[in-house]
C-alpha positions as CSV (number, residue, x, y, z in Angstrom):
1,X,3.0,-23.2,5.8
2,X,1.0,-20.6,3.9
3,X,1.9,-16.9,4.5
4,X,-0.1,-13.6,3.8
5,X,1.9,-10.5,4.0
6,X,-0.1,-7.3,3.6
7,X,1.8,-3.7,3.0
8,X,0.7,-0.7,1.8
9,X,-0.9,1.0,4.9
10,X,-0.1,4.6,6.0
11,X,-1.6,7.8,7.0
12,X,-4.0,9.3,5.0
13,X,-6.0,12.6,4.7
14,X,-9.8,12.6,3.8
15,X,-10.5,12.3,0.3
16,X,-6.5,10.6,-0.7
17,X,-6.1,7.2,-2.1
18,X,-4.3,3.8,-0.7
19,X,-3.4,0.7,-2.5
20,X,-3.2,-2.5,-0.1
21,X,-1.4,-5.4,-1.3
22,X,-1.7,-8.7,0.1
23,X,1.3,-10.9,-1.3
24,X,1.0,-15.0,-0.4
25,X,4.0,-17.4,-0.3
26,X,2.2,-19.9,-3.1
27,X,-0.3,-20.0,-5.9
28,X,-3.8,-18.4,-5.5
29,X,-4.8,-19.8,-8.4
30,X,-7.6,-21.9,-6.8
31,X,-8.2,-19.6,-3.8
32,X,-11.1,-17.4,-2.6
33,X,-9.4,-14.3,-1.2
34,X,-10.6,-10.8,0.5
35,X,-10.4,-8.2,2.9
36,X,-11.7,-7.4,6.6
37,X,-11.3,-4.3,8.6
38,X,-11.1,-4.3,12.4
39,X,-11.9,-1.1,14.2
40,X,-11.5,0.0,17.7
41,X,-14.4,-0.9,19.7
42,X,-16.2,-2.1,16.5
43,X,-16.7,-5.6,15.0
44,X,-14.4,-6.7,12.1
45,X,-16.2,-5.8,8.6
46,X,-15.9,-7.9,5.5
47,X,-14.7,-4.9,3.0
48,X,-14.3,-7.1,0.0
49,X,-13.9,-10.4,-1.4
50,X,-12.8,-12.2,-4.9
51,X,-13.6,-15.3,-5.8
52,X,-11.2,-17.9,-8.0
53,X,-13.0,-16.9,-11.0
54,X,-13.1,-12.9,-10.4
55,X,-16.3,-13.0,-9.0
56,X,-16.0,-9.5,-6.6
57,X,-18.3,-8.3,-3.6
58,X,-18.0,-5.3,-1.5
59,X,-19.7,-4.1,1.5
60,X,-21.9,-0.9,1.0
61,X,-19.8,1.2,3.3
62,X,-16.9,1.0,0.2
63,X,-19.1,0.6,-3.0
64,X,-18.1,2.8,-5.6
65,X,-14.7,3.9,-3.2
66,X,-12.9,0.7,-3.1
67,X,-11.9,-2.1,-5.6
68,X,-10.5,-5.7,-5.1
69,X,-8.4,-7.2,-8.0
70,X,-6.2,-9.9,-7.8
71,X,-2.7,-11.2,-10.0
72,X,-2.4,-14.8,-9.6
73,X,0.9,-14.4,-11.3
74,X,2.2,-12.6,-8.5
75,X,-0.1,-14.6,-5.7
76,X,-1.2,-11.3,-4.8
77,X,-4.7,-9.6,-3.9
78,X,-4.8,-6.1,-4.1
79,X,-7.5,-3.5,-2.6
80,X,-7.2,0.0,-4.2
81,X,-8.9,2.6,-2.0
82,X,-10.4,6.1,-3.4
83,X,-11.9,9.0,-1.8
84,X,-10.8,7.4,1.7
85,X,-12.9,8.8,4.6
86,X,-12.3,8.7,8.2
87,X,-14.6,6.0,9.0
88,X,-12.3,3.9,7.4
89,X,-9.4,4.2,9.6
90,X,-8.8,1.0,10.7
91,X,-6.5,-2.3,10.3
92,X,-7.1,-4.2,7.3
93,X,-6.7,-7.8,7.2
94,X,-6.0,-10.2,3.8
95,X,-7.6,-13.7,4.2
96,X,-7.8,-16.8,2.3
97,X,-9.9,-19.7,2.2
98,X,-8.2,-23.0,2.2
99,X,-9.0,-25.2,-0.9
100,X,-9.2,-28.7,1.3
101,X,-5.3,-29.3,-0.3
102,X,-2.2,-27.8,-0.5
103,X,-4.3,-24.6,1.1
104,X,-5.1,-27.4,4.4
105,X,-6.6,-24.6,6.8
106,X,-10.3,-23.9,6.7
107,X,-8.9,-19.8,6.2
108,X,-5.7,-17.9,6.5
109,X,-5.2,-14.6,7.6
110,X,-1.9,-12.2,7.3
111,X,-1.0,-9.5,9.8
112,X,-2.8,-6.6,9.2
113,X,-1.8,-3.4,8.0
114,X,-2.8,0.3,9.6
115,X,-5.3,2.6,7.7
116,X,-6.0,6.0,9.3
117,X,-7.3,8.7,7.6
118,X,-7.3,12.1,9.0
119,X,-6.7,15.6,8.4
């Protein structure tokens, strides 16, 4: 059974920095892997993804603020944060998309970890 474990989540103020990690329990050497953000009262947001081959999106709300990078020697996904503004409070979740093999599911999610940014 595949596991996603996020950590690095806390309390923030306005303009700080966060770095997410997103560790799995086997090789992401094959796997498509991101972030999401659920709000209160709003609809999750895709924040970022990373492709196998390094290929990066973002959503605009986080361009230029936020970068994914990934160490598939470590099975881990990261999501460095900058310049963090309240609108991002909210709980971030790691996925994964399966490969069709030894990733079976169709995607994977971990637990989510707690952004809030405030003064």
């Amino acid at each position: 059974q595949v596991q996603l474990v996020e950590s690095g989540g806390g309390l923030v103020q306005p303009g700080g920095s966060l770095r997410l990690s997103c560790a799995a329990s086997k090789s992401i050497f094959s796997i498509n892997m991101g972030w999401f953000r659920q709000a209160p009262g709003k609809q999750r947001e895709l924040v970022a993804t990373i492709t196998d081959g390094g290929s990066i999106n973002y959503a605009d709300s986080v361009k230029g603020r936020f970068t994914i990078s990934r160490d598939n020697a470590k099975n881990t996904v990261y999501l460095q944060m900058n310049n963090l503004k309240p609108e991002d409070t909210a709980v971030y979740l790691c996925y994964a998309l399966g490969d069709g093999s030894s990733w079976s599911r169709l995607v994977y999610w971990g637990q989510g970890t707690q952004v809030t940014v405030s003064s």
